[in-house]
N, C-alpha and C positions, 0 to 999 in steps of 0.2 A: 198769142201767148206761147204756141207751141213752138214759133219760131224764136223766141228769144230761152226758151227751154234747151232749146239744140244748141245755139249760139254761146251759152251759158257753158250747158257739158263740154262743148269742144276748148274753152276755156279753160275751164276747171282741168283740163288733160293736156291744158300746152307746157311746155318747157317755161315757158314764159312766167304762167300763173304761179309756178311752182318756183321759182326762182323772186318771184315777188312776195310769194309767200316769206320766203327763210328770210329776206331782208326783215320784212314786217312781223317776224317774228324775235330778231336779234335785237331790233326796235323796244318792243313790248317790253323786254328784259328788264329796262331800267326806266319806264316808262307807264304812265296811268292813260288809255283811252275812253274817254266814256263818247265823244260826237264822231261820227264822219262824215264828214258835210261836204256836198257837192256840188261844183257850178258850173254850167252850160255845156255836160254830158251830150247833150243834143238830142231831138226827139227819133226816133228810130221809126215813127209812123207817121212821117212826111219827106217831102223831097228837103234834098238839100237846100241850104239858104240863097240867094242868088251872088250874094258877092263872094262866095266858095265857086260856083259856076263858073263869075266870071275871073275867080284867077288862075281859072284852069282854064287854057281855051280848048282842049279837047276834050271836056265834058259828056261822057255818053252815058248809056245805060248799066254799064257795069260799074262806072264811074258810081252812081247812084245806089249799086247792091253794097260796094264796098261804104260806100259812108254810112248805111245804114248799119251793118253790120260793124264797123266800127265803134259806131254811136253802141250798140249790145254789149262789145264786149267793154265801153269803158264802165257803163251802167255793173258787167261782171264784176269788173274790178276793186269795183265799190263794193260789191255785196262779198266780196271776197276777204277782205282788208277788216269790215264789220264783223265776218264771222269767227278771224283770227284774235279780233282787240277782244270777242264778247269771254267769251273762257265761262265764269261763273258769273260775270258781270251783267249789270243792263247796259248795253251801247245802242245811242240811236243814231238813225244811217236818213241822212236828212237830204234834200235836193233841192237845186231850184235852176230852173230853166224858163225864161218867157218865152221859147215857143213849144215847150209842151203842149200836142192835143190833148182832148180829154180820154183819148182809147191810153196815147204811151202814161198818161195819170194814171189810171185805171190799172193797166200793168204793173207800173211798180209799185203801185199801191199792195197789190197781191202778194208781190218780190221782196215785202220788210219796208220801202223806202216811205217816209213822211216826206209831202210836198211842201216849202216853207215859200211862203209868198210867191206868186210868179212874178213880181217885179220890185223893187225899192230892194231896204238893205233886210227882210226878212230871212236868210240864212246866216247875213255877216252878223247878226244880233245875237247869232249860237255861237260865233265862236267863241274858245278860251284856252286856255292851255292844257286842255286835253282832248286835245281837238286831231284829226286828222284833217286834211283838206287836199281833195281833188280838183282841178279845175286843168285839167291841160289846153283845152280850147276855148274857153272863155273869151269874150270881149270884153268883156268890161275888167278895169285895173284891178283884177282880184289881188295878185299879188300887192302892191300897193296900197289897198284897204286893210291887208288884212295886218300890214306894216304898223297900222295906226291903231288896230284893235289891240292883238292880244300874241303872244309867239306858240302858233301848236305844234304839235310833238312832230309833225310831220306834213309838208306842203308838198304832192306832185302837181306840177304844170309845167309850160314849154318854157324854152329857154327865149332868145331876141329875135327878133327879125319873124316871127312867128305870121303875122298879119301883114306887118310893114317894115318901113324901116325907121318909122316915127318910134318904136318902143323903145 
């Protein structure tokens, strides 16, 4: 936990956080949030997946410090994005990852996040249109699904070619 405590403040002090703040703030303006829901963050207390390995063939050990830390700050970004939509409101900051362990549960359990299902469509069930939704590395057609649910005030994920060149 301490390390995603450090992971967190050095966030919370980047250029970056602060720059995604004012967006998500110019956002709110004209805009109601009450979810931020989050899809396949990644667990930050296991190694990488193997098909990330193998589409990197130089794979080493720093290779492994960065995705972990990676995986922290996107987890930040999320508790960041909830803290700006909460204001006087209740906003819930919801997640779902199938390979979460039960230690990175456990964490962001502590960190504000509700875990919604680890597998089927228990998070796509919260969306609505007052929705936030992060998914930048997601496998599964988050984008896509979420086409068929409901339009939230705001989707970050990647753009094409992300995985393959099938997207």
């Amino acid at each position: 936990m301490q390390v995603f405590d450090e992971k967190h403040l050095l966030w919370q002090n980047s250029k970056t956080c602060k720059d995604l703040a004012a967006l998500v703030q110019d956002l709110l303006g004209i805009n109601t949030v009450k979810k931020v829901l989050c899809f396949g963050l990644g667990d930050f207390c296991r190694s990488a997946p193997e098909w990330l390995k193998r589409q990197h063939k130089s794979w080493d050990e720093d290779s492994e410090v960065n995705n972990v830390i990676g995986c922290m700050i996107q987890h930040s970004m999320a508790l960041t994005i909830a803290q700006l939509c909460r204001g006087n409101e209740i906003v819930s900051l919801l997640t779902q990852d199938p390979e979460y362990t039960e230690v990175a549960e456990e964490i962001l359990t502590k960190k504000e996040f509700e875990i919604v299902g680890t597998h089927g469509a228990g998070g796509f069930a919260e969306i609505d249109e007052e929705s936030i939704i992060i998914s930048p590395f997601a496998a599964a057609p988050v984008k896509q699904i979420i086409a068929d649910i409901a339009r939230p005030v705001l989707i970050i994920s990647t753009g094409f070619d992300v995985f393959n060149s099938n997207e």
